[in-house]
PAZA-183905 format. One record per residue (C-alpha): residue number from 0; residue in three letters; x, y, z. Coordinates in steps of 0.05 Angstrom, whole numbers, plus 32768, in hexadecimal, padded with zeros to 4 digits. Layout:
N
+-----+------+------+------+------+
: seq : type :    x :    y :    z :
+-----+------+------+------+------+
: NUM :  ALA :    X :    Y :    Z :
...
+-----+------+------+------+------+
END
This chain:
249
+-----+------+------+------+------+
: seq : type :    x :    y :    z :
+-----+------+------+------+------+
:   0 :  UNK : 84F7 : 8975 : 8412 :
:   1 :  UNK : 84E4 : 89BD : 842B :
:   2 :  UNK : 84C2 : 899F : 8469 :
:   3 :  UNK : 84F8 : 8971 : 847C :
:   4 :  UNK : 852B : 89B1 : 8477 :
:   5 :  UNK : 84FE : 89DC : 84A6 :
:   6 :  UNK : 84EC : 899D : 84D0 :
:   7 :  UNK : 8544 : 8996 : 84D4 :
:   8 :  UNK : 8550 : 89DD : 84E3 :
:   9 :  UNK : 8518 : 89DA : 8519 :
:  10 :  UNK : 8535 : 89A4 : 8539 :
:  11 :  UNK : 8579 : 89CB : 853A :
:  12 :  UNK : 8559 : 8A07 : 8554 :
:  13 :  UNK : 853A : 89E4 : 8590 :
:  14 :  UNK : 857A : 89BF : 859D :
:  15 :  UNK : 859F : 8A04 : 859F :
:  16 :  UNK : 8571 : 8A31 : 85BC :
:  17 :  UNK : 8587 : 8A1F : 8608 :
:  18 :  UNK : 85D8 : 8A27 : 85EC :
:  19 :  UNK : 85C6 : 8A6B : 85D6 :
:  20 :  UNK : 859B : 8A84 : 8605 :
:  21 :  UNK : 85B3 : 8A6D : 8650 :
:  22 :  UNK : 85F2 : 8A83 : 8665 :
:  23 :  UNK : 861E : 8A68 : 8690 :
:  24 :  UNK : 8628 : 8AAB : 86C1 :
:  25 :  UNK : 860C : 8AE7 : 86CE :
:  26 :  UNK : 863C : 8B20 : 86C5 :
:  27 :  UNK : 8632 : 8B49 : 86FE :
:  28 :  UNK : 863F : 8B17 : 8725 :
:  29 :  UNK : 8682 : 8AF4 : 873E :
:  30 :  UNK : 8689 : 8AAD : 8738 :
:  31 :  UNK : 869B : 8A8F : 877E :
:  32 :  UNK : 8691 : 8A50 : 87A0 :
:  33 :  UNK : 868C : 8A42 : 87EB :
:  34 :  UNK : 86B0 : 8A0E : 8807 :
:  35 :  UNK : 8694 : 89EE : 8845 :
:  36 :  UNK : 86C3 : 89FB : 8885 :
:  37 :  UNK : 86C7 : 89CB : 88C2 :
:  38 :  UNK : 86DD : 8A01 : 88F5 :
:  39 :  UNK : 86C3 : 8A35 : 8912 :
:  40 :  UNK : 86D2 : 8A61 : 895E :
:  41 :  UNK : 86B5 : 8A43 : 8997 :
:  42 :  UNK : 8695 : 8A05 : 896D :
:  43 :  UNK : 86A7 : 89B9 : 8962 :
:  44 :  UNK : 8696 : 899A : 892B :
:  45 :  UNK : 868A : 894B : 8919 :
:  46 :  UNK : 8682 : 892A : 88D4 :
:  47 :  UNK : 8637 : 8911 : 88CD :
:  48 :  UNK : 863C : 88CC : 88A4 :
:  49 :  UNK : 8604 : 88DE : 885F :
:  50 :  UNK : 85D6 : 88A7 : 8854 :
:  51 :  UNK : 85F0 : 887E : 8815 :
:  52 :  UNK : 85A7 : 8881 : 87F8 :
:  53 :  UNK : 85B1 : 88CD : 87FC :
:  54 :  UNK : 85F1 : 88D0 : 87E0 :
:  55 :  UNK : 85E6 : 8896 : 879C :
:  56 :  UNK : 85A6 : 88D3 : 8796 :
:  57 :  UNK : 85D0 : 890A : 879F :
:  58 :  UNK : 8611 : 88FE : 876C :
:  59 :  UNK : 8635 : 892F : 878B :
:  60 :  UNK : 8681 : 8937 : 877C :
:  61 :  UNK : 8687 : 895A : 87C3 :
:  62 :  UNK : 864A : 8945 : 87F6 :
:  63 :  UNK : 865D : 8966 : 8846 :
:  64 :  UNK : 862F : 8959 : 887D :
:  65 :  UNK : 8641 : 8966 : 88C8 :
:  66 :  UNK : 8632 : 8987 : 890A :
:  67 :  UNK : 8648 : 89C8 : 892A :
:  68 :  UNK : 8639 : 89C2 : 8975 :
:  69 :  UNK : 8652 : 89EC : 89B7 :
:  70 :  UNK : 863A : 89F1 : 89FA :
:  71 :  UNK : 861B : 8A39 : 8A0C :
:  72 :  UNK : 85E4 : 8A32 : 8A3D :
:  73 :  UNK : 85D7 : 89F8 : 8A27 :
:  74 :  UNK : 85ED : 89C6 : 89E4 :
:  75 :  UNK : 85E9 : 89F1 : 89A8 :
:  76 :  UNK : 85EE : 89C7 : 8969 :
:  77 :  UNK : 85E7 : 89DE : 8920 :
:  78 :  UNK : 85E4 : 89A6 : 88E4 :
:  79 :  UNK : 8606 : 89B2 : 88A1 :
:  80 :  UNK : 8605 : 8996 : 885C :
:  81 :  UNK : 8626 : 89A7 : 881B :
:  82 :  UNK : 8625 : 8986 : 87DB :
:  83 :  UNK : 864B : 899B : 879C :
:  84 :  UNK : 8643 : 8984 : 8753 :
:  85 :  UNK : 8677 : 8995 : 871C :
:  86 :  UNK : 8652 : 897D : 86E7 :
:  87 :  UNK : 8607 : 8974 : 86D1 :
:  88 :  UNK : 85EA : 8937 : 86BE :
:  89 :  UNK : 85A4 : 892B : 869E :
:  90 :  UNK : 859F : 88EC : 86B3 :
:  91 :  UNK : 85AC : 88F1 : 86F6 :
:  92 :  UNK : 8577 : 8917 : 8725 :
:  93 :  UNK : 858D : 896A : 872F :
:  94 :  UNK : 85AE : 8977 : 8775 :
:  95 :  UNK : 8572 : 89AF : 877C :
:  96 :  UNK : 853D : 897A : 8773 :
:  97 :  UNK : 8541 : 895B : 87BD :
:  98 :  UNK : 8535 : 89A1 : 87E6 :
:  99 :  UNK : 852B : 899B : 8831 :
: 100 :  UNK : 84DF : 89BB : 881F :
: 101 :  UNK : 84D9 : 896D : 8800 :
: 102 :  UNK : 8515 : 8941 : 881D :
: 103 :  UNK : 84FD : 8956 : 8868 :
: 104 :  UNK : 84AD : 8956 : 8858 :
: 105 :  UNK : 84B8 : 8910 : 883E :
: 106 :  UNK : 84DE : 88FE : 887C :
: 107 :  UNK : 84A2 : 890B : 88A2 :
: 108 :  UNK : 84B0 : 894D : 88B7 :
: 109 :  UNK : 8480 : 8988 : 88BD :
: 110 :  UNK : 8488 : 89C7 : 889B :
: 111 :  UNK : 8473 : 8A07 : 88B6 :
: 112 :  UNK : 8460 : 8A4B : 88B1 :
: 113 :  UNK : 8495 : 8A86 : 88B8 :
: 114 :  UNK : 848E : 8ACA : 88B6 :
: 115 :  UNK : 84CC : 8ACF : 887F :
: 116 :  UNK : 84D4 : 8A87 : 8856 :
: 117 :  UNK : 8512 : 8AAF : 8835 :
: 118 :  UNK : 854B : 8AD8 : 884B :
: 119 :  UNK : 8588 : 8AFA : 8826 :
: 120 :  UNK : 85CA : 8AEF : 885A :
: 121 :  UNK : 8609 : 8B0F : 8845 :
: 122 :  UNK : 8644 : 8AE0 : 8845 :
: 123 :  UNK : 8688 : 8AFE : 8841 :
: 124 :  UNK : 866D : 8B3B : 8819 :
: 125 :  UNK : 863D : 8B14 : 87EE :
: 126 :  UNK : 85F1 : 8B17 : 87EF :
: 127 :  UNK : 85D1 : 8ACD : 87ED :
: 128 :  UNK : 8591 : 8ABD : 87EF :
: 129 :  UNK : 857A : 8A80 : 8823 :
: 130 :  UNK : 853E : 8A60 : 8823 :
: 131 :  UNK : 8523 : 8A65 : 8871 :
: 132 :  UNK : 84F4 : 8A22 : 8888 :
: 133 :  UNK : 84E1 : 8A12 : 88CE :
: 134 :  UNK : 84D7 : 89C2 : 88D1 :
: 135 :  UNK : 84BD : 899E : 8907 :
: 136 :  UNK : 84B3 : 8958 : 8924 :
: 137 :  UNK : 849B : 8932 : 8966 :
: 138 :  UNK : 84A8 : 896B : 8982 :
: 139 :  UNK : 84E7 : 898A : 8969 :
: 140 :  UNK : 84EE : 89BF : 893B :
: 141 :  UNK : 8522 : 89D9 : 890E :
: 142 :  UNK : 8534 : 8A14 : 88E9 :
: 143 :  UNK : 8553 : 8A09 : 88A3 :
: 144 :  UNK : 8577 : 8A3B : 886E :
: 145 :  UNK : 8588 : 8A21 : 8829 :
: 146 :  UNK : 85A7 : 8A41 : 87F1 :
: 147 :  UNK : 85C1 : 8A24 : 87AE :
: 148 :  UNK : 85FB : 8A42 : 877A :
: 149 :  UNK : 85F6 : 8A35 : 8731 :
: 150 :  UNK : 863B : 8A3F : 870C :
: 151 :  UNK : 865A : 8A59 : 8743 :
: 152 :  UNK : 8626 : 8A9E : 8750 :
: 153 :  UNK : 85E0 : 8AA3 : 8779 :
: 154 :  UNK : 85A2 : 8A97 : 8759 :
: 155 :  UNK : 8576 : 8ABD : 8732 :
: 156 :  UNK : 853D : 8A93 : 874F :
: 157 :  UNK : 852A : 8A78 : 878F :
: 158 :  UNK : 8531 : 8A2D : 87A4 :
: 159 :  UNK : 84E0 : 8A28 : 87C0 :
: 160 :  UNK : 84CF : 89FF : 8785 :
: 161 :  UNK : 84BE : 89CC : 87B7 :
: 162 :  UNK : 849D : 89F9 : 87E8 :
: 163 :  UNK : 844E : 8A01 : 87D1 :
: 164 :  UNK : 844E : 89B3 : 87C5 :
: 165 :  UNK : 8468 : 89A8 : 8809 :
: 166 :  UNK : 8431 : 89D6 : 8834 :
: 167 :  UNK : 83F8 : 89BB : 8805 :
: 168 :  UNK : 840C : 8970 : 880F :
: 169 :  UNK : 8413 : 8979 : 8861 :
: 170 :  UNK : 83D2 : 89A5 : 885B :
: 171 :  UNK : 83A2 : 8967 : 8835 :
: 172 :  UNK : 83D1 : 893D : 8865 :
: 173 :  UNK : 83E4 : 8913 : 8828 :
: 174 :  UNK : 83F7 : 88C6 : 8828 :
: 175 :  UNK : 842F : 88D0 : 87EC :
: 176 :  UNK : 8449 : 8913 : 87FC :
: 177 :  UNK : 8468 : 8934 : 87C6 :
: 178 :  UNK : 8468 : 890B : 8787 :
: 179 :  UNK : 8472 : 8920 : 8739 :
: 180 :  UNK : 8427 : 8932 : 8734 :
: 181 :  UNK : 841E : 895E : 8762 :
: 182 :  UNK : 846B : 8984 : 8751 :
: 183 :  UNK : 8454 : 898C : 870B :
: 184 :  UNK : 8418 : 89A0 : 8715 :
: 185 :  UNK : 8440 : 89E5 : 8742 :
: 186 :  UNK : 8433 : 8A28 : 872D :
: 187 :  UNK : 8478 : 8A3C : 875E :
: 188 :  UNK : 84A7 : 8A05 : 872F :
: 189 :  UNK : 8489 : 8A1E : 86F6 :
: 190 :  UNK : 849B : 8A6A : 8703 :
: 191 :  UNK : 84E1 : 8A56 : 8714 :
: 192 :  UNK : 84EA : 8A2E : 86D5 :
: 193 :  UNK : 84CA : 8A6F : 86B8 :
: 194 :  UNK : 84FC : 8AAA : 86DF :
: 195 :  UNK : 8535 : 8A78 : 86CB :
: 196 :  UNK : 8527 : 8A83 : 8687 :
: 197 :  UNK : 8517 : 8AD1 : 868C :
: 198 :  UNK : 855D : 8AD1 : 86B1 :
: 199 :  UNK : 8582 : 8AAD : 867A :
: 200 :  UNK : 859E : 8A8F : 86B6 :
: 201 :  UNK : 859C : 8A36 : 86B5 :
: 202 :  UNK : 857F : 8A0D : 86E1 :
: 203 :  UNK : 85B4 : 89D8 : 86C9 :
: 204 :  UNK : 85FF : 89D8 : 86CD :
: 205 :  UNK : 8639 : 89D9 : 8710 :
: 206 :  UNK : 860C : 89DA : 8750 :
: 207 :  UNK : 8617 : 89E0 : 879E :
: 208 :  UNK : 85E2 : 89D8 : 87CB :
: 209 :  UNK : 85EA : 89F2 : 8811 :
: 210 :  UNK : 85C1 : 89E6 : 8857 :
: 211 :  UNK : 85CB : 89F5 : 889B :
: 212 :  UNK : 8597 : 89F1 : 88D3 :
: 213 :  UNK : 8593 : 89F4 : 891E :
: 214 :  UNK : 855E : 89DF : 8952 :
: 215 :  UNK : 852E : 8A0C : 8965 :
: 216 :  UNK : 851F : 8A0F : 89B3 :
: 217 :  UNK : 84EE : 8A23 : 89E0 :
: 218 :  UNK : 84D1 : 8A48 : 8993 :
: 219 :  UNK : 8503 : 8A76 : 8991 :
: 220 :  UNK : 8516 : 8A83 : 894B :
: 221 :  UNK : 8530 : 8AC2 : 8956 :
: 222 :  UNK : 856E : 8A9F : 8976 :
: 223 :  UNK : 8570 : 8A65 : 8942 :
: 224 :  UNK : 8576 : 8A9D : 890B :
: 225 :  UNK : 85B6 : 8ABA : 8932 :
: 226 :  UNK : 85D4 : 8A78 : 893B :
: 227 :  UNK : 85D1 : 8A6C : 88F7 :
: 228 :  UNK : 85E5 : 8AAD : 88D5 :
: 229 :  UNK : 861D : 8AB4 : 890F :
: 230 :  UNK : 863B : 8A6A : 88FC :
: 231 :  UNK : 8630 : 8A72 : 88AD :
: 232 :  UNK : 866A : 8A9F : 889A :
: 233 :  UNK : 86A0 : 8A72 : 88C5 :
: 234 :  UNK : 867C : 8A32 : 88A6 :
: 235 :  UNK : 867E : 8A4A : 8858 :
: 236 :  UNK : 86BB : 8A6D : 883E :
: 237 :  UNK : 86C1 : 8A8C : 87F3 :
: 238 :  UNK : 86F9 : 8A6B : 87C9 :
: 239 :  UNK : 871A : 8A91 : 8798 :
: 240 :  UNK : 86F0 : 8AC9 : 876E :
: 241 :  UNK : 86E9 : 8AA5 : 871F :
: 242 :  UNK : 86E1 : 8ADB : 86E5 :
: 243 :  UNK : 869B : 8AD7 : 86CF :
: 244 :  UNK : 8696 : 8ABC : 8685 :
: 245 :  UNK : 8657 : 8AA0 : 8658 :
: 246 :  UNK : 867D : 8A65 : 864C :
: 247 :  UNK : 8653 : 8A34 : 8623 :
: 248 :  UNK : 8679 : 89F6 : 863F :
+-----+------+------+------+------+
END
């Protein structure tokens, strides 16, 4: 009877550890979303129809994609995407999952070398953190910034997770590019999981996922890096400032 008891209260224990030991926020921070704007000075912008593959994978309650373009010597065009969940599901695959270090590598895009692969941009008088990727394919290149909110704040932890797999599966030239082997098997997800923890910060719960990218011509990054940070602040605008709270909900 003793062993069934301990056995009970273990099982309790391991249910409530994660209750008890995440929280929701992180008290120096505010707790702000950004909502995804559709005009900005001296740009037009056009809705980008999502694949419906992409979206039944995504279960977003908000999903955004467009294009910014303008005509400054030359077409100038920067791509956007936003997708928002309210809620989090177990059963349903987590909005950080699908990365463009994965999403685009499966594509059939190549991902290269940068001198930063991560870049802090202040937005409206908040620090985030973007990841920074340079992509490129028959030809054309791309540079890419992505950034993620949990509950409303930045992460604790970077979004690479895919990142390592990526390079090593381009580098043996791989037939089945990334697959649940070779993700498991990643010291860089495993650190994450690990600073997540450390952070008392979740890796569950109310996500947005943001990326915006621009071509890259004549390999001047320099100017795709301007374009991006000038059009980011016009594109994604705070809404109002939420009083953080450890709510267990």
């Amino acid at each position: 009877m003793k062993s069934l008891f301990l056995l009970a209260g273990s099982v309790v224990m391991v249910w409530l550890f994660p209750h008890l030991w995440y929280t929701r926020t992180d008290k120096t921070q505010i707790v702000q979303w950004l909502t995804e704007q559709t005009q900005a000075p001296g740009w037009s912008y056009a809705a980008v129809e999502i694949d419906k593959s992409a979206e039944r994978t995504l279960v977003a309650d908000r999903l955004v994609n467009g294009e910014f373009s303008r005509e400054d010597r030359g077409l100038q065009v920067v791509r956007v995407f936003g997708a928002r969940r309210s809620k989090e599901n177990p059963k349903e695959i987590g909005l950080f999952v699908h990365t463009p270090d994965r999403c685009w590598v499966q594509a059939g895009w190549n991902l290269n070398s940068v001198d930063s692969d991560y870049i802090e941009v202040v937005l409206h008088g908040r620090r985030i953190g973007f990841e920074r990727r340079l992509f490129s394919v028959q030809g054309k290149s791309e540079l890419v910034y992505f950034a993620g909110l949990v509950g409303g704040q930045t992460l604790p932890y970077r979004l690479d997770h895919n990142y390592s797999v990526s390079r090593r599966v381009l580098k043996a030239k791989a037939d089945d590019r990334i697959n649940k082997a070779n993700r498991w098997n990643d010291s860089v997800l495993w650190s994450r999981v690990i600073e997540s923890f450390l952070a008392r910060r979740p890796l569950l719960g109310p996500k947005q996922f943001l990326r915006i990218s621009t071509p890259v011509a004549d390999g001047d990054l320099a100017a795709a890096d301007r374009r991006l940070q000038e059009l980011l602040p016009f594109w994604l605008k705070p809404e109002d400032v939420i009083s953080p709270r450890d709510s267990k909900e």
